[in-house]
N, C-alpha and C positions, 0 to 999 in steps of 0.2 A: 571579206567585208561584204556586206551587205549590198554595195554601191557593186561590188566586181558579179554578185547575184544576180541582181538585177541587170548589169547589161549582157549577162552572159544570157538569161533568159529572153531575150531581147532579140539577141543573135538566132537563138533559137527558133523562136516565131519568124522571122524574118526566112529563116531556111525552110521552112516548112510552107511559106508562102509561095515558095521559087518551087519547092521542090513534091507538095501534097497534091493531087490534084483536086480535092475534096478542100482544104481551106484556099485555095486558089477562086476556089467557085464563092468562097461567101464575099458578103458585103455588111456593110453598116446595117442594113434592115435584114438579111437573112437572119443574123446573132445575137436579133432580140429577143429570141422566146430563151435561149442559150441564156441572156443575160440577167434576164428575170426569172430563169428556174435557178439559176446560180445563186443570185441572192437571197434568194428564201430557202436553198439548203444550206446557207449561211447562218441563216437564223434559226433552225434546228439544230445543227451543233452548237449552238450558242445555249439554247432550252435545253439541249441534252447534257451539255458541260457543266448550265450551273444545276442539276442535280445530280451527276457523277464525280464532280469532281475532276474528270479529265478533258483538259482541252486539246489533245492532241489530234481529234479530229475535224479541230476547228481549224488548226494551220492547213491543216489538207483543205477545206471548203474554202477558205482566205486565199490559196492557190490556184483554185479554178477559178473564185471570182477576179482575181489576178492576170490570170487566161485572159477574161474576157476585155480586160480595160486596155493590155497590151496589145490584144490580136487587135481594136479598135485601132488602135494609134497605128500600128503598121497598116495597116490597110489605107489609112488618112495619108501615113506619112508617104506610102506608094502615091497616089494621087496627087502629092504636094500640098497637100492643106494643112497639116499642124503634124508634129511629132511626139513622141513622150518624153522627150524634154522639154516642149512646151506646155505637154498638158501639166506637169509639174511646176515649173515655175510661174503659170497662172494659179493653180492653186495655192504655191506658195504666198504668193501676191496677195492673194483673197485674205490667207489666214494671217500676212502680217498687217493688212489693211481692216480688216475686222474684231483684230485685237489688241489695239491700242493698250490695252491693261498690263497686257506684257510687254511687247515691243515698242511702244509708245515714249517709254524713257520718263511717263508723268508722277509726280511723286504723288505717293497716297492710292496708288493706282490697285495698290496690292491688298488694301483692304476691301474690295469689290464682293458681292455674295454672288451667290453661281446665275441668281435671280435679276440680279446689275447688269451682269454680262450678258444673258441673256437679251435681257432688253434694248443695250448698247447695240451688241450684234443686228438685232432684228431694224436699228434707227439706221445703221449705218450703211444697213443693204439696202434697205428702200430709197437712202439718198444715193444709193448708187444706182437704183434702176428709175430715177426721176421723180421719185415721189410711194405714196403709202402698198404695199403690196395688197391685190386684191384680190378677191376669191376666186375668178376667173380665169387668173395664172396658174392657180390649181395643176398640174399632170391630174388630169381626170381618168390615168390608168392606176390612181393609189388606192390602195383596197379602202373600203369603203370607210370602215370606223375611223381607218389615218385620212381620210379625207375629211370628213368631219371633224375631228380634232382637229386639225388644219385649216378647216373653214375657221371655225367657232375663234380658235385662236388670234386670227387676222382681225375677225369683226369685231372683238374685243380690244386691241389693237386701235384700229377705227373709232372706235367707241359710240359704239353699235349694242345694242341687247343681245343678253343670250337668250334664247326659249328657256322657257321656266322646264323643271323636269317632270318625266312624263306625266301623265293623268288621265283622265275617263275622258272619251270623247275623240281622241287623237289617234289618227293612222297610226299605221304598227311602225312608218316612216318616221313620225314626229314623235313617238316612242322612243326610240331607239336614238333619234337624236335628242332627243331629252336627257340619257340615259348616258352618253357622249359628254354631254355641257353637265350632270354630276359629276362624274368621274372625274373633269378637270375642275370642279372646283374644289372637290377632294387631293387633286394634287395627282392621281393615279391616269397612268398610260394606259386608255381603254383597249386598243390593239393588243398591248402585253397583257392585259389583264382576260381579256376573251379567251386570249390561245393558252394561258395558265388555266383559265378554268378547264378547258376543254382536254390541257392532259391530264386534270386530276380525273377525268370520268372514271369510275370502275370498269376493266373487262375494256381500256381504250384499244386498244393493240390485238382483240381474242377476235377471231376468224369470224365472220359471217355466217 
């Protein structure tokens, strides 16, 4: 079972805490460059899967970024601050508290479009962190396009103006955010949409 995987993986990291002297030495901020290269070669087998057709090296990349969320909790739970089964069951918590449509038990709930949910989700987190989210709570380490989509998104939210898109006159800055505020009002993920152009290049992968 998946459940007896996971704690046995669990056991694992744990033994190698006692027993490595190299993960012995890290910490919470050593295994963040670890944790942000794991996730963007997550997102490569993800781009390589859906044009091969095989995902099998996305379980392998899902396993290192795996790595990383367990070695986090053992190292926490060594110090007494929170374990993975609580990071678990606060997640749980989140996702039955922000999604009423399912767990909620409300009738009618199930005619919702994905655009409903959305929207719900984003009311019921702001009243959970006291009010409207703001661009400043931003993670100002998100690559730049998903920060803008992220901006754009909240101040719209606010109800706030978008910048009109690009035009003559404007930094390559207010460009390119222009170019961000079309994209979402076409509906299209600018971040996905950059890194899709950039593998169709001819000759992307041919040596230097």
């Amino acid at each position: 079972m998946a459940d007896d995987a996971v704690a046995e993986f669990v056991a694992v990291m744990r033994r190698l805490r006692a027993e490595c002297p190299w993960k012995q030495e890290q910490t919470h901020r050593s295994l963040v460059r670890y944790l942000i290269e794991e996730a963007y070669e997550t997102v490569d087998a993800i781009d390589d899967a859906e044009t091969s057709g095989d995902y099998g090296h996305l379980a392998e990349e899902l396993g290192d970024l795996l790595l990383q969320v367990v070695f986090h909790a053992v190292i926490a739970e060594e110090r007494g601050d929170f374990g993975l089964d609580d990071v678990a069951r606060g997640i749980t918590a989140k996702m039955r508290r922000r999604n009423p449509h399912v767990f909620g038990g409300e009738v009618g709930e199930e005619g919702l479009t994905a655009a409903q949910v959305d929207e719900r989700w984003q009311r019921i987190k702001a009243g959970e962190r006291g009010g409207a989210s703001t661009v400043d709570e931003l993670p100002s380490a998100l690559p730049a396009l998903l920060y803008a989509d992220k901006a754009l998104a909240r101040r719209e939210r606010a109800g706030l103006t978008t910048p009109p898109p690009s035009g003559p006159g404007q930094d390559i800055g207010e460009r390119l955010l222009g170019l961000v505020a079309e994209a979402r009002a076409s509906g299209t993920d600018p971040e996905q949409a950059l890194r899709d152009a950039v593998r169709r290049l001819p000759g992307r992968d041919s040596p230097a």
